[in-house]
N, C-alpha and C positions, 0 to 999 in steps of 0.2 A: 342796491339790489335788496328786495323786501323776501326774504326764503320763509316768513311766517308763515305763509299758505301753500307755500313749495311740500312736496312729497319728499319724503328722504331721497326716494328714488331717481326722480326731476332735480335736486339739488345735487345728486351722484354725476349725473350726464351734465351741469353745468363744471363742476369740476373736473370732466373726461375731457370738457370744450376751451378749458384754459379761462374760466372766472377764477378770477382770483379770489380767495377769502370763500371760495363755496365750501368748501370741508371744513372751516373754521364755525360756520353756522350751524353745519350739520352735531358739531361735538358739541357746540355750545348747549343745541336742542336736548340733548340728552346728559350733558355735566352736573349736573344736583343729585341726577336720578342716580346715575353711576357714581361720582363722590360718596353719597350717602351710605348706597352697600357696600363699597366695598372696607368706608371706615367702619361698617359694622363689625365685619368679619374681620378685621384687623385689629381694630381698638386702638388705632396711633392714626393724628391727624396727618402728622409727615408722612408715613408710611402710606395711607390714603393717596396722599398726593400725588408721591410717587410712581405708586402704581399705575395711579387713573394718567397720568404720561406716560407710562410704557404706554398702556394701554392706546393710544392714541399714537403713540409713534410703529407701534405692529401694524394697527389697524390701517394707518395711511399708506405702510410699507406695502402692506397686501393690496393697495386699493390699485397703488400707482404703479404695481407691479404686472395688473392686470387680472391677480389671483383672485379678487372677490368675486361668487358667484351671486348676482344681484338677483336677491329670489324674493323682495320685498317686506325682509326681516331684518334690515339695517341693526336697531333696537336689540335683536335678541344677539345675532354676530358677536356686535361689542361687548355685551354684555358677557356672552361668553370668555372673549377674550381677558377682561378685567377680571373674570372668576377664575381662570385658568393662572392666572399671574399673584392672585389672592393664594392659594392655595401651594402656587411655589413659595412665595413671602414665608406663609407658615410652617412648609416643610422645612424651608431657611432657620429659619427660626428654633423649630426644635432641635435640630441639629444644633447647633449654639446660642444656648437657653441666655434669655437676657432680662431685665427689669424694662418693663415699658412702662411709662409714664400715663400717667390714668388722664389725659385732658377731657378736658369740655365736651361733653357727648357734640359731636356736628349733628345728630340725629335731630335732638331740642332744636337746635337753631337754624334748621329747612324746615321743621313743623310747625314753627310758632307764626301763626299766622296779623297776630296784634301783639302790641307791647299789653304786659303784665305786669299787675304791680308785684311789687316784693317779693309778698305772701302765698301768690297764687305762679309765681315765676318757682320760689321754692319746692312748690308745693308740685309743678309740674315734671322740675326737677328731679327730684326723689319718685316721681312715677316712672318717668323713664329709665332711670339708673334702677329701680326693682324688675323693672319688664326686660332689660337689658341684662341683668347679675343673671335671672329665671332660665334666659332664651341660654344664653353662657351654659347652664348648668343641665339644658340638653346632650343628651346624645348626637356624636358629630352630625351624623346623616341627616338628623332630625331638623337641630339647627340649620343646617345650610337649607334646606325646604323652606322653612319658615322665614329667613331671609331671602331665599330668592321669591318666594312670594310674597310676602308684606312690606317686605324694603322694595327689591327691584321690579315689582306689579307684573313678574310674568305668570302667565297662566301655566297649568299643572301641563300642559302636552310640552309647553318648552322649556318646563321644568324636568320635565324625564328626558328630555332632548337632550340635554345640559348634562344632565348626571349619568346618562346613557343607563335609566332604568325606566322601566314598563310606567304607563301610567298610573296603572293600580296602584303599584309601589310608592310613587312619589304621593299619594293621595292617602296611602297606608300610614309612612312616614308621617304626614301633617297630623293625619286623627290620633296618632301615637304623640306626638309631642304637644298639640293640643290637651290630651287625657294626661300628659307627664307637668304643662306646666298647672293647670286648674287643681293635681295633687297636690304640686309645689306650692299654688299659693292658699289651699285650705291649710295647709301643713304650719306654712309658717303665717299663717294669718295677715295675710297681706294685703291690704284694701286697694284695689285699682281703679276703680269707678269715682 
């Protein structure tokens, strides 16, 4: 079965129909996009991981339970869901503060489109880990904007959907943490280009 050219929606009604492996395509279609944010927002590749499984075991729980309203926003659903489950992670978390282990940005390593050599691998390195310390040292609200649009590519209506604030707002939010990190990096003189 070829679901390349399948709609999410078409690939939903073979899995209503008993294909096997159709909802496995369907997560697969959107697994990079979803790992990526949500290791953002977490900063642990485990913790990533695990998430993006709940996330996927809700998701299926609702599908096959007949709960999902198919309104032709597959994409943004899940995505909610994996945000909604980020955000307990972190509530978890401050409640019993812990040390997490700083690995390998996964961001670097969905971006990199060619190998690098060395110098230019380091060098893209330390870009990312400055653009990532900056985004960190927003304002919560601001942060998660910034991430659900530059990580997870939704647009600002499903971004206020998600955060259940006005468009404005979410749009307010961006120009605000946009203006908070270009302080941050005249401030500390930090070359990104």
């Amino acid at each position: 079965m070829s679901t390349q050219m399948l709609t999410d929606d078409r690939i939903l009604s073979l899995h209503f129909n008993g294909e096997k492996g159709a909802i496995d395509h369907l997560f697969s279609r959107y697994h990079k996009k979803l790992l990526t944010s949500i290791y953002f927002m977490l900063r642990c590749e485990a913790s990533a991981k695990d998430v993006l499984q709940e996330t996927y075991i809700k998701a299926l729980r609702t599908i096959n339970s007949g709960r999902y309203k198919d309104d032709g926003r597959f994409y943004q659903w899940i995505a909610r869901i994996a945000h909604n489950h980020c955000i307990d992670q972190i509530r978890k978390k401050k409640r019993r503060p812990q040390k997490i282990r700083d690995d390998k940005d996964i961001v670097i390593r969905h971006l990199q489109d060619n190998v690098l050599n060395h110098e230019d691998q380091w060098i893209l390195d330390e870009k990312c880990y400055q653009v990532r310390r900056l985004i960190d040292a927003l304002p919560e609200n601001q942060k998660e904007v910034v991430i659900m649009r530059h990580y997870m590519e939704l647009s600002f209506k499903e971004i206020a959907d998600m955060t259940e604030v006005s468009i404005n707002t979410a749009l307010g939010r961006m120009r605000y943490a946009l203006k908070n990190l270009k302080k941050m990096i005249e401030e500390n003189k930090i070359q990104i280009e």
